[in-house]
Structure formats: structure tokens, C-alpha cells
Z-matrix of the N, CA and C atoms (Angstrom, degrees):
N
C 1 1.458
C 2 1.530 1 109.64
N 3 1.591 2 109.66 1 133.03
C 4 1.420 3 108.81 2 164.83
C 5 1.762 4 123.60 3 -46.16
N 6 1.328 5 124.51 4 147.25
C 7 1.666 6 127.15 5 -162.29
C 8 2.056 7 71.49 6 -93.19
N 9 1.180 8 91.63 7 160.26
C 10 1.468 9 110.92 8 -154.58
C 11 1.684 10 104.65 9 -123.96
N 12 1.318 11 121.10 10 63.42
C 13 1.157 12 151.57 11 -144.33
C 14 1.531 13 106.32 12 -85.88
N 15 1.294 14 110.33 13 -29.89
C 16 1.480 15 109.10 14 175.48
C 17 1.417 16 126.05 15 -122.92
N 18 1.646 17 109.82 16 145.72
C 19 1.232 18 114.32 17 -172.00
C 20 1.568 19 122.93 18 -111.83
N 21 1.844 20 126.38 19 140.26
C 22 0.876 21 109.99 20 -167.70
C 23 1.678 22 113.90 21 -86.85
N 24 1.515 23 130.82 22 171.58
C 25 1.491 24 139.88 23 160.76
C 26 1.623 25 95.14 24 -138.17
N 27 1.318 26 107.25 25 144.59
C 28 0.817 27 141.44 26 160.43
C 29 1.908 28 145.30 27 -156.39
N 30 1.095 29 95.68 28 123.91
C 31 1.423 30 108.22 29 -163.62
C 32 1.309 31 116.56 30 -72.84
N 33 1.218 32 129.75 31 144.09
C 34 1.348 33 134.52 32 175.57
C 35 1.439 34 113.67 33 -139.21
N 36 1.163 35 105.05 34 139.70
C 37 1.685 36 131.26 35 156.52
C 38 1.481 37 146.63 36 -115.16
N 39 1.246 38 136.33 37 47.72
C 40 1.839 39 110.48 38 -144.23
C 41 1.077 40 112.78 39 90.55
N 42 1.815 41 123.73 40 -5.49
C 43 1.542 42 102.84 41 -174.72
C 44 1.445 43 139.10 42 -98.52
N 45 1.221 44 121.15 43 37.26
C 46 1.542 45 132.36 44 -170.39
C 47 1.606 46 102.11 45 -55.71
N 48 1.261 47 123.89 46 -15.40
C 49 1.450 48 116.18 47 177.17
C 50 1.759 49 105.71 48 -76.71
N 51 1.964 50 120.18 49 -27.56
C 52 1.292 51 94.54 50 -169.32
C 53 1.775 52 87.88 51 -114.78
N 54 1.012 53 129.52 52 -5.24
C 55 1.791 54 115.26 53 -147.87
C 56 1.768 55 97.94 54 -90.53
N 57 1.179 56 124.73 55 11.42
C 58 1.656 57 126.34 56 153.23
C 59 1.199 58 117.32 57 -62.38
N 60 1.891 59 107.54 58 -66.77
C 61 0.904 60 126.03 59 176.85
C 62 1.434 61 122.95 60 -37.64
N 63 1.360 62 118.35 61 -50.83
C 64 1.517 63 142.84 62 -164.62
C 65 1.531 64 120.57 63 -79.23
N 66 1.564 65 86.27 64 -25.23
C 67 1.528 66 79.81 65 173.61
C 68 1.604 67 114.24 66 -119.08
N 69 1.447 68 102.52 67 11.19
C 70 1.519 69 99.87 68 -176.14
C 71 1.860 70 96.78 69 -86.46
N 72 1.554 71 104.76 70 -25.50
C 73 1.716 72 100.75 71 172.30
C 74 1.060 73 114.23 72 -68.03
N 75 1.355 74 129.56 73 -51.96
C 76 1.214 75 124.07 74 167.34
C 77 1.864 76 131.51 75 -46.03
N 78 1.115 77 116.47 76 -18.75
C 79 1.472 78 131.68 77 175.82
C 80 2.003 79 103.53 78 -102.03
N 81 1.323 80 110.38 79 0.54
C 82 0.981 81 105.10 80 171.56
C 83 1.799 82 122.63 81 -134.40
N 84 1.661 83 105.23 82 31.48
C 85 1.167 84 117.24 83 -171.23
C 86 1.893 85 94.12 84 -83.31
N 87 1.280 86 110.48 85 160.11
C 88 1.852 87 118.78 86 -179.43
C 89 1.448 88 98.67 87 -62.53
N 90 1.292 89 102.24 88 -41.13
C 91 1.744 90 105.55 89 174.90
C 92 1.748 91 134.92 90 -112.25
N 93 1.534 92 108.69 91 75.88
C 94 1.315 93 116.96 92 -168.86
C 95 1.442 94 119.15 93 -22.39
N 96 1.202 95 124.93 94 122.89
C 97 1.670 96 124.18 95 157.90
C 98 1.600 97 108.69 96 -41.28
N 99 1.510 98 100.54 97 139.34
C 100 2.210 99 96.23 98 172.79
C 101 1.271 100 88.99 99 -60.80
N 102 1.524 101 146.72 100 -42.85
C 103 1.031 102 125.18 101 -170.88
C 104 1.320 103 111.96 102 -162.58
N 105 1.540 104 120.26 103 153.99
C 106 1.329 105 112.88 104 160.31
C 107 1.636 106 117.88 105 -100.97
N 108 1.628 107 107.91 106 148.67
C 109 1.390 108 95.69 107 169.99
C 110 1.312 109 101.87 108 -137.67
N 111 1.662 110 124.71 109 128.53
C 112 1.058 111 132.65 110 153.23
C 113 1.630 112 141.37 111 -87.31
N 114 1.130 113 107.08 112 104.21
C 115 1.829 114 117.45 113 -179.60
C 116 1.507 115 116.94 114 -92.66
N 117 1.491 116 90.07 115 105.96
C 118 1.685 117 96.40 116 -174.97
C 119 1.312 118 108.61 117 -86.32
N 120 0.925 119 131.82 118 138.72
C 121 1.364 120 149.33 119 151.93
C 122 1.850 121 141.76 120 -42.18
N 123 1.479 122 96.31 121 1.97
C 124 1.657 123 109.36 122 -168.07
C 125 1.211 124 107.51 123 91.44
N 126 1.322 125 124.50 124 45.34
C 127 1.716 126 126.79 125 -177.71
C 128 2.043 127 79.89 126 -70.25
N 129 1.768 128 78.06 127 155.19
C 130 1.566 129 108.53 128 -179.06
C 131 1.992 130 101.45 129 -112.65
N 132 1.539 131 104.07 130 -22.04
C 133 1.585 132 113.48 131 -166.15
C 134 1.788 133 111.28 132 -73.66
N 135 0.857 134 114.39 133 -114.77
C 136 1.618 135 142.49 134 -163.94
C 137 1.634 136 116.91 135 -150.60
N 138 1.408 137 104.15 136 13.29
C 139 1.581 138 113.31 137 176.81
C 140 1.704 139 115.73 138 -66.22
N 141 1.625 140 94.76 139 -57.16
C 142 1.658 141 95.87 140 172.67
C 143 1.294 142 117.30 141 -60.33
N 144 1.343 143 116.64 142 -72.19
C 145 1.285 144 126.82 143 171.43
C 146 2.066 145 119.75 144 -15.78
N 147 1.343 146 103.62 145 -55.72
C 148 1.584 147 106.17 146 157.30
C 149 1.161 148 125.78 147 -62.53
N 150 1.200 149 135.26 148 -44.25
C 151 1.122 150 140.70 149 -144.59
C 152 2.106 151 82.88 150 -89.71
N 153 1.767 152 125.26 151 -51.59
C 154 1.344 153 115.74 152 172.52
C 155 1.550 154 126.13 153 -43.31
N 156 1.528 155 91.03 154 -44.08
C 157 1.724 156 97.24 155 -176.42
C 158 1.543 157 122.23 156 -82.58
N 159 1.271 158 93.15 157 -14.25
C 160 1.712 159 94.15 158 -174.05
C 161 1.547 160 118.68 159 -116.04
N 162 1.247 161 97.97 160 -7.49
C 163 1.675 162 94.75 161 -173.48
C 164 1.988 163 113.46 162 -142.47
N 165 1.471 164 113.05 163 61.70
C 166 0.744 165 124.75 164 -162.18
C 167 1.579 166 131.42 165 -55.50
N 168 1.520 167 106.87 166 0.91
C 169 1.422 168 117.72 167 -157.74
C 170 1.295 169 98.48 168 -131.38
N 171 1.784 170 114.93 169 -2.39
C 172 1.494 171 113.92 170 151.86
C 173 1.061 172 129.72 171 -91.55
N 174 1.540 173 127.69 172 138.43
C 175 1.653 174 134.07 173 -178.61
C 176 1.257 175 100.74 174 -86.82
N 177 1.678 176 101.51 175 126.28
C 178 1.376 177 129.99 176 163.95
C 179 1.183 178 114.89 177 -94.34
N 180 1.772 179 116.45 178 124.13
C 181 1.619 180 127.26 179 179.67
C 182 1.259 181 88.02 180 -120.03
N 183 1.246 182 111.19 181 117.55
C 184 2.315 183 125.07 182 176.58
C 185 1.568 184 99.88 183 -114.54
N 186 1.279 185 111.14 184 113.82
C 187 1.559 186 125.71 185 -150.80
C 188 1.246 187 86.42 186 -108.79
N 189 1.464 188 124.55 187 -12.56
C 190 1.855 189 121.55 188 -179.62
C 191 0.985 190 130.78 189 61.12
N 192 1.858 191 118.08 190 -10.77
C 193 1.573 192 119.39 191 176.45
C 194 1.685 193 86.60 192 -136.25
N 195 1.464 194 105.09 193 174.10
C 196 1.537 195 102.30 194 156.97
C 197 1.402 196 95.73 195 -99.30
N 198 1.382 197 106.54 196 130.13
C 199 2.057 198 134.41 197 162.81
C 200 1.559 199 85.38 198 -81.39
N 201 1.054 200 130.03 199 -28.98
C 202 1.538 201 108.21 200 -151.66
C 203 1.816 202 129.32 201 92.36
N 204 1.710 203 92.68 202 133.83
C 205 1.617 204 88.51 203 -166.99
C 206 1.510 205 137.14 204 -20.45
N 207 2.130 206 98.10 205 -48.05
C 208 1.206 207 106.61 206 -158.80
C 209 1.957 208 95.22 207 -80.19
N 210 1.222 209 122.77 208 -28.60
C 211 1.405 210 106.52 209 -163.46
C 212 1.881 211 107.17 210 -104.70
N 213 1.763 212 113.69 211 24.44
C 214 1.407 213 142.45 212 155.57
C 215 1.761 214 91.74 213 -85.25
N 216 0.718 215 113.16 214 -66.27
C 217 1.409 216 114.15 215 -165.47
C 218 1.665 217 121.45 216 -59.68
N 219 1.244 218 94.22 217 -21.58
C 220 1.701 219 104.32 218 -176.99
C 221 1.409 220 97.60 219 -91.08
N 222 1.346 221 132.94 220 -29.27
C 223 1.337 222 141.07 221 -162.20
C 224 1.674 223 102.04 222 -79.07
N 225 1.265 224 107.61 223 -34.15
C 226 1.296 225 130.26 224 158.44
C 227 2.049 226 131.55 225 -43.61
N 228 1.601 227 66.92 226 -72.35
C 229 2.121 228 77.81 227 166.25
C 230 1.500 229 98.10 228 -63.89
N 231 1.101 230 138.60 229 -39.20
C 232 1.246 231 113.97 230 -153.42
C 233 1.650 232 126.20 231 -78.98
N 234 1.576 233 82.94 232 -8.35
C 235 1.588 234 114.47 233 169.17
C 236 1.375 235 139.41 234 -107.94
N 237 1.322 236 110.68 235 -3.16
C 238 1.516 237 132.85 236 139.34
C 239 1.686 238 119.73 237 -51.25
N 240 1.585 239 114.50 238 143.48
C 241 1.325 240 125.52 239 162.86
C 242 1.472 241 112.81 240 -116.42
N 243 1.003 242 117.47 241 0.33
C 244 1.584 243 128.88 242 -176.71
C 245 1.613 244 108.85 243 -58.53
N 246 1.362 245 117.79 244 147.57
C 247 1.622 246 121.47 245 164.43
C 248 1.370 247 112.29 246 -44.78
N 249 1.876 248 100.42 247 -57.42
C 250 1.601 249 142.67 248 -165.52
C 251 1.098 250 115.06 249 -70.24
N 252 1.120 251 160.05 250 155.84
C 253 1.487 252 136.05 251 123.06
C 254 1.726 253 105.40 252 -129.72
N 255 1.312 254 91.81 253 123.29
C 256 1.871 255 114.09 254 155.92
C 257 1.211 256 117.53 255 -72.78
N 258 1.305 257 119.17 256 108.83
C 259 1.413 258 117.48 257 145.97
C 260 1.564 259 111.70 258 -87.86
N 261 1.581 260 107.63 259 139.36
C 262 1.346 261 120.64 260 156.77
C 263 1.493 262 133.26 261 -131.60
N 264 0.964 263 117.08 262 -163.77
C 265 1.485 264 118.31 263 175.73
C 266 1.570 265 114.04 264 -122.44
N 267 1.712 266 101.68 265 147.54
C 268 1.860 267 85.82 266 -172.80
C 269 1.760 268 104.82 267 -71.21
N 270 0.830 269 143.34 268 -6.58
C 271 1.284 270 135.09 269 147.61
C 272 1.274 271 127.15 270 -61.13
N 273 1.195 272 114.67 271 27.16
C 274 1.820 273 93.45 272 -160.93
C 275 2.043 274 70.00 273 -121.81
N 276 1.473 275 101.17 274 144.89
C 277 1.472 276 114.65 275 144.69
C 278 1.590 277 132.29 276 -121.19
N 279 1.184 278 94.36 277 115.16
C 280 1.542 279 78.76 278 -174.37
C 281 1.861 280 131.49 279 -91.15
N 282 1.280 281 130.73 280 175.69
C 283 0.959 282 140.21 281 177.84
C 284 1.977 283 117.18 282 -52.95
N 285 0.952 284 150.14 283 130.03
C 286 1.101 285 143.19 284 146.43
C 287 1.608 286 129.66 285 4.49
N 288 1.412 287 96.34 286 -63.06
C 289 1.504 288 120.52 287 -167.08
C 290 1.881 289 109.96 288 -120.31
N 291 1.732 290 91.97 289 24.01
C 292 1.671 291 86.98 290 165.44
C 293 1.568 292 119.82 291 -86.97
């Protein structure tokens, strides 16, 4: 098996409509991320709440206010062990074999 060199971040806001989607590609790439980490932003929706019940092997950082994209995202790296790090968006789906 490929050594698993990169780690995911991903930001959230309000998004329980896309962050299923987003992270079920990511848990289903040929080559697993060392990890995913999601930093929510002070969602008010059903973002956390999914992301506890459904995706148990992702780390949740609940920042309780929005800081804003760029300092979600740093809160992120700083909690990664990866070589790599992906940032994405909870909208983003990706390919299998990206």
C-alpha cells in the first residue's frame, strides 16, 4: 500500500447540505488521506451533528464563531501530521483516484 502522506482540512459553515457528500469522497479515494480534519466555523445547521454521527474517523475542530476561512484553515494545519495537506471545500467532491 501507498504510505499515506497527505492530510485532509476542511472548512465548514452552514453546510449540512454538502459536507456528506465531501467527505464520503474523500474516505473513498484508492489512497486514504492520514487523515481528515474538519474545522467548523460556528455552524448553527446540522453540519456538526453529521459529520459526529456519520463519520467517525474524522476530527472535528468547532471553533463556535466564524474566525473566518483563512484562520479555520490554519486551525486546521496546525492539527494535521501529514507531509501534504489538502485544503478543500465542503462542496468540493472529488474523484476516486485524485
Amino acid at each position: 500500500m501507498t504510505e499515506r502522506k497527505i492530510s485532509a482540512v476542511v472548512v465548514t459553515f452552514n453546510s449540512e447540505r454538502f459536507i456528506g457528500d465531501c467527505l464520503e469522497s474523500l474516505l473513498k479515494q484508492t489512497v486514504l488521506p492520514r487523515e481528515i480534519v474538519v474545522v467548523d466555523n460556528g455552524s448553527s445547521d446540522g453540519t456538526c451533528p453529521i459529520i459526529r454521527s456519520r463519520f467517525a474517523t474524522v476530527r472535528l475542530i468547532e471553533l463556535h464563531s466564524n474566525t473566518g476561512f483563512c484562520h479555520a484553515n490554519n486551525a486546521g494545519l496546525a492539527a494535521t501530521a501529514g507531509e501534504f495537506v489538502l485544503f478543500s471545500n465542503p462542496d468540493t467532491i472529488l474523484e476516486q483516484n485524485y
